[in-house]
LOPA-173169 format. One line per field, with one value per residue (C-alpha): residue in one letter; residue number from 1; y, z, x. Coordinates in Angstrom, 1 decimal. Layout:
N
aa: c(A / ...)
i: c(NUM / ...)
Y: c(Y / ...)
Z: c(Z / ...)
X: c(X / ...)
This chain:
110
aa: c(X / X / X / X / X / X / X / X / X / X / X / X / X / X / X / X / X / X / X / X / X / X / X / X / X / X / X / X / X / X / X / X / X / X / X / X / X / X / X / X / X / X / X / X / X / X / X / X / X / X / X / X / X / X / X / X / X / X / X / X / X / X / X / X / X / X / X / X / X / X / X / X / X / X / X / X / X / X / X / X / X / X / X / X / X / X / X / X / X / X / X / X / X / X / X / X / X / X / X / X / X / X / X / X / X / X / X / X / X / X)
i: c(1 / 2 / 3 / 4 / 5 / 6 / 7 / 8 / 9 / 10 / 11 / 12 / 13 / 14 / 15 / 16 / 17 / 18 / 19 / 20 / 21 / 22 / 23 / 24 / 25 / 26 / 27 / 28 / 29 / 30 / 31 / 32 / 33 / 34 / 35 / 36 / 37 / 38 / 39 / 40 / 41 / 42 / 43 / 44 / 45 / 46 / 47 / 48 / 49 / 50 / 51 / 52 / 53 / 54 / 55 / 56 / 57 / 58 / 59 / 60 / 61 / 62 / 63 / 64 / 65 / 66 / 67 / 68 / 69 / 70 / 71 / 72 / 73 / 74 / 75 / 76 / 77 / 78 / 79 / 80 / 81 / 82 / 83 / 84 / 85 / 86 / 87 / 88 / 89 / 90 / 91 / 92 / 93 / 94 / 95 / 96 / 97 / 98 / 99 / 100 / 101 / 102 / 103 / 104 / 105 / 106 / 107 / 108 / 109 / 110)
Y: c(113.0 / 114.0 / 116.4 / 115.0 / 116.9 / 115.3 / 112.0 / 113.1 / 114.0 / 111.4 / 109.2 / 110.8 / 110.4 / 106.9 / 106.7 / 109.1 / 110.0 / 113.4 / 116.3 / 116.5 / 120.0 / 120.6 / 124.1 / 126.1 / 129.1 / 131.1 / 133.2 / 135.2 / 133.8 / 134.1 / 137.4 / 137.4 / 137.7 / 134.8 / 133.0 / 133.8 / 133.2 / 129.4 / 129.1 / 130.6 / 127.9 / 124.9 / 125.4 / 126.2 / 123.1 / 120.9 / 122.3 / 122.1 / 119.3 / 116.8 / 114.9 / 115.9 / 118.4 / 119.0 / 121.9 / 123.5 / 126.0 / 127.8 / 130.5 / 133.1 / 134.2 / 130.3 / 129.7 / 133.1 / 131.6 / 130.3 / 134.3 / 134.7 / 131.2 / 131.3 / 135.1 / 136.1 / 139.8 / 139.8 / 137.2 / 135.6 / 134.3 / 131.3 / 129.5 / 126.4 / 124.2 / 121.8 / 121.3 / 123.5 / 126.4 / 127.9 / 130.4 / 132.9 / 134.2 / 137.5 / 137.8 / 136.6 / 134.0 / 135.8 / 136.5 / 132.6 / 133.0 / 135.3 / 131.9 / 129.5 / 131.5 / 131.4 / 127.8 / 127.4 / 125.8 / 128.4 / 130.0 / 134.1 / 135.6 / 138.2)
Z: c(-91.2 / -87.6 / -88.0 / -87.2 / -83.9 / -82.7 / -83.7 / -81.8 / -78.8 / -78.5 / -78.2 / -76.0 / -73.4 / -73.9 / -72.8 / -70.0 / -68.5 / -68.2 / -70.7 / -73.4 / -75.0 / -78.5 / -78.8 / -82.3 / -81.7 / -84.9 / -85.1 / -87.6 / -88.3 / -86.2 / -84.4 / -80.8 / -79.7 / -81.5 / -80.5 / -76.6 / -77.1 / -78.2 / -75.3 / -73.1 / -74.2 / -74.1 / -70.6 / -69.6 / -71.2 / -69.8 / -66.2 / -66.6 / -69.0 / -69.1 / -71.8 / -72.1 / -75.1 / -78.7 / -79.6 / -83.2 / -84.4 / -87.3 / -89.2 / -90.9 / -93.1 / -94.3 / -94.6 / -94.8 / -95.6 / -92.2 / -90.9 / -92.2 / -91.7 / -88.1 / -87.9 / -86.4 / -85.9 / -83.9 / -83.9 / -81.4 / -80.8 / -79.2 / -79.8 / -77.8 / -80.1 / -77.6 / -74.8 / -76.3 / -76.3 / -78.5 / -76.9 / -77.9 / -75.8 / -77.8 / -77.0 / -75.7 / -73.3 / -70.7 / -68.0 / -66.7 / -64.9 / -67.6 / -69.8 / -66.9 / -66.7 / -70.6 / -71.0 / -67.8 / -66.0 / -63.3 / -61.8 / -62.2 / -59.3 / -58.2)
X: c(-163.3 / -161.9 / -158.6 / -155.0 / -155.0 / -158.7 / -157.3 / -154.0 / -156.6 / -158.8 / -155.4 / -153.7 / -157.0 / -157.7 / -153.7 / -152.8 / -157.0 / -155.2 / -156.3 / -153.5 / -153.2 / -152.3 / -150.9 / -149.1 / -146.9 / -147.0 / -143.6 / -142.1 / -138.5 / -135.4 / -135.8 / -134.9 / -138.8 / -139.7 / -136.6 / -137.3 / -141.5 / -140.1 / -137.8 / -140.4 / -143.0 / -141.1 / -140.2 / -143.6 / -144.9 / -142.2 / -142.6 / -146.4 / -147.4 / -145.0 / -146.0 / -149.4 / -148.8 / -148.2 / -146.4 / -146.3 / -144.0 / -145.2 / -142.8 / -145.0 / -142.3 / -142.5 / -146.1 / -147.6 / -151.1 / -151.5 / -151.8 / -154.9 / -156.7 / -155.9 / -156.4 / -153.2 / -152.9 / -149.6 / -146.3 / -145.5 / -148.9 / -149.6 / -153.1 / -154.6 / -156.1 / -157.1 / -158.8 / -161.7 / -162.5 / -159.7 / -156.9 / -154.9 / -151.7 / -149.5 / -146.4 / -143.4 / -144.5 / -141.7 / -144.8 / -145.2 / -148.4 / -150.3 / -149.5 / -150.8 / -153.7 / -154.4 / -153.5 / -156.1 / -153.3 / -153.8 / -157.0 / -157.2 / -156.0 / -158.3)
């Protein structure tokens, strides 16, 4: 059985033709990092893919479990589920292009 976010996938193509990303931003609670790293995200993913996204936010204090089965060494960390192959951004998502370049929005400038 395909997961929730393939099925969510495979939608969204047969719809739009463009790739949709599906993206989860593990945090731990309220603290200001966290709180910015959210911010920081949902502006990048407005500017840069309007409607083509699916954004998570996971609270580690909540669902500790989570840290483990997706490996997550450091909060914030934001990991690209989709379009393969898998991501991982730390931090607070403040530097815009080191985000671009990790989403692969944005070639790496040499």
């Amino acid at each position: 059985m395909k997961s929730t976010a393939l099925n969510e996938f495979m939608e969204s193509q047969g719809k739009s033709g463009a790739e949709s990303y599906v993206l989860r931003l593990y945090v731990t609670g309220t603290t200001p990092q966290s709180l910015k790293a959210i911010a920081n995200i949902k502006r990048i993913c407005d500017q840069h893919l309007k409607g083509r996204y699916d954004l998570e936010v996971i609270d580690l204090y909540e669902r500790p479990a989570l840290a483990s089965g997706e490996q997550i060494i450091a909060a914030p960390t934001l990991i690209r589920k989709l379009p393969l192959p898998l991501r991982r951004i730390i931090g607070d998502m403040s530097n815009t292009d080191r985000v671009l370049v990790g989403l692969d929005l944005r070639p790496i400038l040499k």
